[in-house]
C-alpha positions as CSV (number, residue, x, y, z in Angstrom):
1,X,-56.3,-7.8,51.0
2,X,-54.1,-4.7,49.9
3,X,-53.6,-3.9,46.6
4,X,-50.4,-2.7,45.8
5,X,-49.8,-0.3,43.0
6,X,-46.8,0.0,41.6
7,X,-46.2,3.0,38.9
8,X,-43.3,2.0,36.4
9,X,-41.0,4.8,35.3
10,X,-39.1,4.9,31.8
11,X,-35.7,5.7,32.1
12,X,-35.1,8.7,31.1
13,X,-32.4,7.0,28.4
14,X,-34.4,5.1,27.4
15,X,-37.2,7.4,26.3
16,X,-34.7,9.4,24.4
17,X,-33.6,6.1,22.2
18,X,-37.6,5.3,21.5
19,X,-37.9,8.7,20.3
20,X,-34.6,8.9,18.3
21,X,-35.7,5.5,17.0
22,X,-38.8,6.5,15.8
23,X,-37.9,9.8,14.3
24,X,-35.2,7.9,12.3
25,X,-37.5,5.7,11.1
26,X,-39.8,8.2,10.2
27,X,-37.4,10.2,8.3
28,X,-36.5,6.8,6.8
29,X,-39.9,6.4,5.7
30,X,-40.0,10.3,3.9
31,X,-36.6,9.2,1.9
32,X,-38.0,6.2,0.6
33,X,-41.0,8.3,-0.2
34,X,-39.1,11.3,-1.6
35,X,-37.5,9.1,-4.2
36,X,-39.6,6.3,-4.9
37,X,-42.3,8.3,-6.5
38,X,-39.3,9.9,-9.3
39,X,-37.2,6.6,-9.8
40,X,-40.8,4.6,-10.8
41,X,-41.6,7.7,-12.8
42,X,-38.7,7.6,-14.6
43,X,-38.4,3.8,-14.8
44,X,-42.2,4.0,-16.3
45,X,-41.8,6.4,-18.6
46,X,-41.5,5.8,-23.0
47,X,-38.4,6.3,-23.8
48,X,-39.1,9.3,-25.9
49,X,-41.2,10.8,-22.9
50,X,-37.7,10.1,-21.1
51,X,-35.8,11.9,-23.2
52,X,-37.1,15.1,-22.6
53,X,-35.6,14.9,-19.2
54,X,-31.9,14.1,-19.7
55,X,-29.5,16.1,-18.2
56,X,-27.4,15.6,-21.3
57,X,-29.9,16.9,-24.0
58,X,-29.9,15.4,-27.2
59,X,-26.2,14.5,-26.3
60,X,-27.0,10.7,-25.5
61,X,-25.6,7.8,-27.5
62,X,-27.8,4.7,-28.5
63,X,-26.5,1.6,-28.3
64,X,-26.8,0.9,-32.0
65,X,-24.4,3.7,-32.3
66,X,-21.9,1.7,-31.0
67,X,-19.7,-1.2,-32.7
68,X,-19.1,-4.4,-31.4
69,X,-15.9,-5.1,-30.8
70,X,-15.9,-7.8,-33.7
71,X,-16.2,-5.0,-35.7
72,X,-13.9,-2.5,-34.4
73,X,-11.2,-5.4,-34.3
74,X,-11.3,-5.6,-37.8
75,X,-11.6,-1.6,-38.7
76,X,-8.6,-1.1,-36.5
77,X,-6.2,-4.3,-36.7
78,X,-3.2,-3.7,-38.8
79,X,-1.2,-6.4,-40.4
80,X,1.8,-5.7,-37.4
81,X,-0.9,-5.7,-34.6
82,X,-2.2,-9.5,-36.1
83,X,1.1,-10.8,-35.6
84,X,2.3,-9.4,-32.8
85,X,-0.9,-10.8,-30.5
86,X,-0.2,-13.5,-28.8
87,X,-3.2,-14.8,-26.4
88,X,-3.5,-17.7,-24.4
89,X,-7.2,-17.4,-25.4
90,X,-9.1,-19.1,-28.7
91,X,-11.1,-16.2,-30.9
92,X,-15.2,-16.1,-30.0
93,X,-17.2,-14.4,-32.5
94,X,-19.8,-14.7,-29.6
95,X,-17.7,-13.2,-27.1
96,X,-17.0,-10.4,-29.3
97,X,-19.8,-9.6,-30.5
98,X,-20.9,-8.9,-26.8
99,X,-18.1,-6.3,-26.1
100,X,-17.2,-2.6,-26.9
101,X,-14.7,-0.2,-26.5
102,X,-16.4,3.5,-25.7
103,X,-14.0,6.7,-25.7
104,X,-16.6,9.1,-24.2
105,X,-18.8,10.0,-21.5
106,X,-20.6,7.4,-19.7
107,X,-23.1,9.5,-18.4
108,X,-24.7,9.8,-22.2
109,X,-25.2,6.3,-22.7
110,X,-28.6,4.7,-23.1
111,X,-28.2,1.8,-22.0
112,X,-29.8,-0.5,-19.4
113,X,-27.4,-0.1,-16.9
114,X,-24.0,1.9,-16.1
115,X,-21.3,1.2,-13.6
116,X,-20.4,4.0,-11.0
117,X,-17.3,3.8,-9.4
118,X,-18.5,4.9,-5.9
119,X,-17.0,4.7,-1.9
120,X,-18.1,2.4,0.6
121,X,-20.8,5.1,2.1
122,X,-22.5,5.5,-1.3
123,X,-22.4,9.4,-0.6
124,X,-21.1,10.4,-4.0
125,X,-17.3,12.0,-4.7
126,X,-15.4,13.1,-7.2
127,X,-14.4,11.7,-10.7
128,X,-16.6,9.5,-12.5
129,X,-18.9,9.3,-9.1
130,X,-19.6,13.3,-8.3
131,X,-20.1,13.3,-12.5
132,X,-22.9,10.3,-12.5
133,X,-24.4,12.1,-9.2
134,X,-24.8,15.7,-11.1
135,X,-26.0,14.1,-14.2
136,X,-28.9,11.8,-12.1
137,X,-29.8,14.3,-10.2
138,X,-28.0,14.4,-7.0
139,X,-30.8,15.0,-4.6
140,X,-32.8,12.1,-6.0
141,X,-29.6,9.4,-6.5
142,X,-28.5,10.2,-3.0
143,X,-32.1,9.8,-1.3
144,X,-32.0,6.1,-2.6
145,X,-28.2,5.6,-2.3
146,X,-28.9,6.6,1.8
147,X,-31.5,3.8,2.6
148,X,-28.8,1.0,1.4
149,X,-26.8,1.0,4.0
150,X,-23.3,1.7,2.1
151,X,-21.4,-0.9,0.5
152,X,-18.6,-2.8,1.2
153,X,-15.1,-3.0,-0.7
154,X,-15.4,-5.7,-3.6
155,X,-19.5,-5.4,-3.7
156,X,-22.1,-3.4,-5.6
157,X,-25.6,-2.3,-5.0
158,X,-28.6,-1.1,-8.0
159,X,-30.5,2.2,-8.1
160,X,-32.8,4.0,-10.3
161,X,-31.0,5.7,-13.0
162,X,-33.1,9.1,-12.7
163,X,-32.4,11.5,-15.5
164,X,-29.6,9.5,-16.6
165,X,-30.1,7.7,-19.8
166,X,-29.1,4.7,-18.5
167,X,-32.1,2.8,-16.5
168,X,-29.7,2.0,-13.5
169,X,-26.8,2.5,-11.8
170,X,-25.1,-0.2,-10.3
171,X,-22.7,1.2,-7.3
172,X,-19.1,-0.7,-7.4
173,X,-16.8,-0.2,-4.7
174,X,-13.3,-0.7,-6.2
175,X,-10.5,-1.3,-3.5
176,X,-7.7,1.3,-2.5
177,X,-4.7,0.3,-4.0
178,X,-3.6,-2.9,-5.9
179,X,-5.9,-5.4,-4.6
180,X,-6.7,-8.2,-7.5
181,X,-9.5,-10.0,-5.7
182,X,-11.6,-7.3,-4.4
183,X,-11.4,-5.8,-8.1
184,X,-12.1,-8.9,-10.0
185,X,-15.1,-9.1,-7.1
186,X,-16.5,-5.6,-8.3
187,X,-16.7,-7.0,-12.2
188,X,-17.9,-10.5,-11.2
189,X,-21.0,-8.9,-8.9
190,X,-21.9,-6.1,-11.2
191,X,-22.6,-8.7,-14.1
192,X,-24.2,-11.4,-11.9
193,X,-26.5,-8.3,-11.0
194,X,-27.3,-7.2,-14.3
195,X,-27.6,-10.8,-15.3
196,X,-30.4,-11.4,-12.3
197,X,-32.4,-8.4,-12.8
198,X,-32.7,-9.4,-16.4
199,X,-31.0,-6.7,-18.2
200,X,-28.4,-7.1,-21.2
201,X,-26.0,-3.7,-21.4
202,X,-23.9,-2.1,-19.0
203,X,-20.7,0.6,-19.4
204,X,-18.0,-0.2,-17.0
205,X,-15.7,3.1,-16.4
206,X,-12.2,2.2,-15.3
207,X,-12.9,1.2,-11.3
208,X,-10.2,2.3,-8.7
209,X,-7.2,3.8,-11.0
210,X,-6.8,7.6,-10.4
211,X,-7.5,8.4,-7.0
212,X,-7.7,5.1,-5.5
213,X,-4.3,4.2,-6.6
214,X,-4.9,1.2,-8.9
215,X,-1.7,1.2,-11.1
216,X,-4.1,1.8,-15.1
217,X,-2.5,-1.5,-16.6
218,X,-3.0,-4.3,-14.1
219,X,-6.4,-2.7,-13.7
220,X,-7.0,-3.4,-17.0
221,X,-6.3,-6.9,-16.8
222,X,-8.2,-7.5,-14.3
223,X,-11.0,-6.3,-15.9
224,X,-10.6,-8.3,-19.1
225,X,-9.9,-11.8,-17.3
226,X,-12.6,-11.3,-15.1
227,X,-14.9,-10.6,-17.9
228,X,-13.5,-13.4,-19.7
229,X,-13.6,-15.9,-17.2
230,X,-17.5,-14.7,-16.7
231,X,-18.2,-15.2,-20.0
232,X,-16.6,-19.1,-20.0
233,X,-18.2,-20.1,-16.9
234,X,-22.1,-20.4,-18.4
235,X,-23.4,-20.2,-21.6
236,X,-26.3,-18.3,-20.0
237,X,-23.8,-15.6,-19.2
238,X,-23.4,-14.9,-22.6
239,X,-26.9,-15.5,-23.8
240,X,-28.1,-13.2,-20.8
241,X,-25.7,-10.0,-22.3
242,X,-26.5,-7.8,-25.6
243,X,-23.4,-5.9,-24.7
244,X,-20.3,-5.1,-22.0
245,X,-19.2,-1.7,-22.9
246,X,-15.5,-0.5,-21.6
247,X,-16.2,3.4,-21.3
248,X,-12.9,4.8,-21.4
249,X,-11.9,8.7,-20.8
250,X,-8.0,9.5,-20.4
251,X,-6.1,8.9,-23.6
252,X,-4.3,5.9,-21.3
253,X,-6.4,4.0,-20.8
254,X,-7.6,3.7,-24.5
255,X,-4.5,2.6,-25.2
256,X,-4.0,0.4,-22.8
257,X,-7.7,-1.4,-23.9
258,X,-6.9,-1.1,-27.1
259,X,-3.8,-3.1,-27.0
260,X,-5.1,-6.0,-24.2
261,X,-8.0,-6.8,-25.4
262,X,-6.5,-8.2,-28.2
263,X,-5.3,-10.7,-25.8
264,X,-8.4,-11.5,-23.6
265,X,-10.9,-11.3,-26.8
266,X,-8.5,-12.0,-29.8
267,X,-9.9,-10.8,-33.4
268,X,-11.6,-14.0,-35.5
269,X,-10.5,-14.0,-38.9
């Protein structure tokens, strides 16, 4: 009998896509190592311990240090403003009690978690995104941000929050011009998150007005309904949140806030 031996040859193609294959999951393997190590640090650490490390010094705002909305109705309402409201909405101590209005940066709030208004490759920009990337610590934030994959329009995904005050950062991608549903989408998903990782604050900034085109207004509405709406469909939603802060910057959109959420969250008596 004659034995017949036959050598097999790799493609050369194929050899190539092995080794690209293995190298990228190699290099996948030092990213999730290069971060891991900081963001569990971080996460671990006493709060004082912590504090050391912020990138905004002793610049960080508790949040103690910032009134409820119940109060700042009341601080802030004048006789004019109580009868001009007219809201299709019933008053809610609870409710209110659960919100804020921030003018400031929301890069110095220690909180539990902060909202960044990101783009759909997680790779950090400008605004509110390239300012929650600096303060983080960019090399670290974007190590983590790369092994997610992106995120798509309407969605959001968690990281650590590094040497941000804030624990976490949960990545929102807002959609390019006026679109109601993917906006109300980012809102909805960013509290179900914070609500199934078991944490109870978060700073929303103003998601997709400036340079994604989302007229200030009708943002603003969406955000308030949304949270609303959230809010009315469970009671655990409420129980499961100590506070929703609105972090506002441009002189705008604090008067835009200041005037609608009389509306969605009217002031008890």
């Amino acid at each position: 009998m004659q034995i017949i031996n036959r050598l097999f040859v790799i493609p050369l193609s194929l050899k190539i896509g092995l080794n690209l294959a293995l190298i990228t999951q190699q290099q996948s393997h030092r990213t999730m190592a290069s971060f891991q190590s900081t963001k569990d640090k971080f996460l671990s650490m006493d709060i004082n311990e912590k504090r050391k490390h912020y990138k905004c010094g002793d610049n960080y705002v508790r949040l103690d240090q910032i009134p409820r909305w119940s109060e700042q109705s009341k601080q802030y309402q004048t006789k004019e403003q109580t009868i001009n409201v007219c809201s299709k909405y019933k008053p809610n101590a609870e409710m209110n009690d659960r919100l804020s209005l921030f003018n400031g940066d929301i890069t110095t709030l220690e909180i539990d978690a902060i909202v960044n208004a990101a783009n759909e490759q997680l790779a950090g920009g400008g605004g509110v995104d390239g300012f929650i990337h600096r303060a983080a610590g960019y090399e670290d934030l974007q190590a983590e941000c790369r092994t997610l994959n992106g995120c798509r329009t309407g969605d959001c995904k968690m990281t650590g929050g590094y040497r941000l005050p804030a624990k976490y950062i949960i990545h929102c991608v807002g959609p390019i011009g006026e679109k109601p549903d993917l906006l109300a989408s980012c809102y909805q998903r960013a509290l179900d998150s914070l609500r199934d990782n078991q944490l109870r604050s978060i700073a929303f900034p103003c998601i997709s007005t400036g340079i994604f085109g989302y007229p200030n207004e009708n943002a603003a509405h969406i955000a308030l309904n949304t949270i609303r709406h959230w809010f009315e469909n469970s009671t655990t939603n409420i129980q499961s949140i100590d506070r929703i802060i609105f972090c506002l910057f441009l002189d705008k959109d604090i008067e835009i806030y200041n005037r609608l959420i009389r509306e969605y969250f009217p002031p008890t008596q």
